[in-house]
C-alpha positions in Angstrom: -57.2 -135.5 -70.2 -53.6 -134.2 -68.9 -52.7 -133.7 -66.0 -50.0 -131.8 -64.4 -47.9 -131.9 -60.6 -48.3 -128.2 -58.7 -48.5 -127.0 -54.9 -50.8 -127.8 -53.0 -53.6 -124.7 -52.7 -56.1 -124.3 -49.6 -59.2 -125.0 -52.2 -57.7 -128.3 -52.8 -58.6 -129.7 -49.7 -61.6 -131.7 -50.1 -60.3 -133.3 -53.4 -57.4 -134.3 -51.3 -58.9 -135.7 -48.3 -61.3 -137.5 -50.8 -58.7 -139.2 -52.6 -56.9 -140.3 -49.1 -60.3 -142.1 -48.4 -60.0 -143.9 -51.5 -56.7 -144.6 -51.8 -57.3 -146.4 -48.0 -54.5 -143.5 -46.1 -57.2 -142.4 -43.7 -57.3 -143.5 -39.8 -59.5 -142.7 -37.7 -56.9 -141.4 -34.9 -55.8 -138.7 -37.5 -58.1 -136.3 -39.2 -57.1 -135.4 -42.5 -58.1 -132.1 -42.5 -56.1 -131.0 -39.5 -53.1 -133.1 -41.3 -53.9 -130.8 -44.1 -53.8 -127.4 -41.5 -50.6 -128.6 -39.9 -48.7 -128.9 -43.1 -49.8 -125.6 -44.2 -47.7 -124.1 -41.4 -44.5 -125.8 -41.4 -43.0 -126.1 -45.8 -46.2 -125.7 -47.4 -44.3 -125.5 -50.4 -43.6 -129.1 -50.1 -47.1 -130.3 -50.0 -47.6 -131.7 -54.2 -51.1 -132.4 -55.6 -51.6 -133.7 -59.1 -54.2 -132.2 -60.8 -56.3 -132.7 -64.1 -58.0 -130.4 -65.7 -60.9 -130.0 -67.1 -62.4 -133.4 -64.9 -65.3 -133.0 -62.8 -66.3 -134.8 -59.7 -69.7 -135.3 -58.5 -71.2 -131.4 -57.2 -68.0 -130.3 -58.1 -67.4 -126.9 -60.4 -67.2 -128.0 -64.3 -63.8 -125.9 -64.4 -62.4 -127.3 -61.2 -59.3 -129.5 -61.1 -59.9 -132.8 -60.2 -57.0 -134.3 -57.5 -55.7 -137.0 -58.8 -52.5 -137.6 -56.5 -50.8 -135.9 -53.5 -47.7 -136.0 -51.6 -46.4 -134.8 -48.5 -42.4 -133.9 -47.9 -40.7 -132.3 -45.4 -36.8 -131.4 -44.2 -35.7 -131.3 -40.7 -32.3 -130.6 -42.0 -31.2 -134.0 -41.4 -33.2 -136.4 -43.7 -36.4 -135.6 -45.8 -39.7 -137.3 -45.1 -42.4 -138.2 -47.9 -46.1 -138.9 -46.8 -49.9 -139.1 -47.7 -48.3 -139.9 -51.4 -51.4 -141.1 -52.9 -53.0 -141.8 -57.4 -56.5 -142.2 -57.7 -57.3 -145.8 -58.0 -58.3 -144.4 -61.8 -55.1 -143.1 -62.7 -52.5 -145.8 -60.8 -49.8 -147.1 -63.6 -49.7 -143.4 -65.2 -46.6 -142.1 -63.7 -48.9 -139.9 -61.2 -47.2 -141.1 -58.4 -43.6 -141.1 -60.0 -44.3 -137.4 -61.1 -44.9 -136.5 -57.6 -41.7 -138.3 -55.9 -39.7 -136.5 -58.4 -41.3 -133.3 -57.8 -40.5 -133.5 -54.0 -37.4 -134.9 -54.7 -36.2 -132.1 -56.7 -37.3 -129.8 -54.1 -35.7 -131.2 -51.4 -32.5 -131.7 -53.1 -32.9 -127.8 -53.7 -33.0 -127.4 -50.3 -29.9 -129.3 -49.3 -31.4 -132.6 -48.6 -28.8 -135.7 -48.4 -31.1 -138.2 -48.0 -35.1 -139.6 -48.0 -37.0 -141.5 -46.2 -40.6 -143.0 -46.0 -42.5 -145.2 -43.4 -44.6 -147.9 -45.2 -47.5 -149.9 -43.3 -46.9 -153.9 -42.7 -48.1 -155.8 -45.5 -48.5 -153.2 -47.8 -46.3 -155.2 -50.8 -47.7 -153.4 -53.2 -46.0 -149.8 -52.0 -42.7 -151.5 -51.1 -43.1 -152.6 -55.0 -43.5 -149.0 -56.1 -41.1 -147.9 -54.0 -38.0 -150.3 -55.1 -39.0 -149.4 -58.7 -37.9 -145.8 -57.9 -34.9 -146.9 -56.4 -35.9 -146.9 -52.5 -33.7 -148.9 -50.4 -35.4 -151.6 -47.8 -33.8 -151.7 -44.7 -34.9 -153.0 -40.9 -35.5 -150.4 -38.5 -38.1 -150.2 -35.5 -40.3 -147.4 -35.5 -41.9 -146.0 -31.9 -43.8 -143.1 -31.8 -46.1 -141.0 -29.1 -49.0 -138.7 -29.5 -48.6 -135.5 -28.1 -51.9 -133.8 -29.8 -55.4 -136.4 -30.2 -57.0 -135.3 -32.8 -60.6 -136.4 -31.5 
């Protein structure tokens, strides 16, 4: 099967919020789908899905694209961000998740962006691992954060 990188479209959702439940990205103080709503608002253009054609998923239309990897970017005109990057546990070591850093890349550097940055979970080795591979730098910082919407 090929596969290809593209933005992300409204029908994708499901596929996308299914492969964030297997990839382990789901919490349950964030609901996916209004992660999903939220991005379509502010640089939808920068929200990448990876898509293979002609794959079917369980119920699924024979014709639709199955989702095979996702990223989120954004710019605040300082840095860019990447998030929810995510390869099906079928199709890690393919260059899924390569394809889909580059992709944002490239559109963020088309934008202006200087630099990129990405918040990884403790004790996730693994996508530190990934991440140096592409040339990510590891440095020390302290991240605090505050909730101003709860997504119940």
């Amino acid at each position: 099967m090929s596969w290809h990188v593209r933005a992300f479209d409204p029908d994708d959702a499901d596929g996308v919020v299914s492969l964030w439940e297997s990839a382990g990205l789901t919490r349950p103080w964030n609901d996916p789908r209004r992660d999903i709503e939220r991005k379509l608002t502010v640089q939808p253009e920068l929200f990448l899905v990876a898509v293979e054609e002609g794959a079917q998923t369980q119920g699924s239309d024979e014709n639709a694209p199955s989702i095979i990897g996702s990223v989120m970017a954004g710019y605040d005109g300082h840095r860019g961000w990447l998030y929810y990057l995510a390869s099906a546990p079928s199709h890690r070591r393919l260059g899924v998740g390569r394809a889909l850093v580059a992709e944002a890349e490239r559109l963020l550097i088309d934008m202006g962006c200087p630099k990129i940055q990405l918040m990884v979970r403790e004790g996730n080795e693994q996508a530190l691992e990934f991440y140096d591979a592409l040339g990510y730098e590891r440095f020390s910082v302290s991240n605090t954060g505050k909730r101003l919407i709860v997504d119940a």
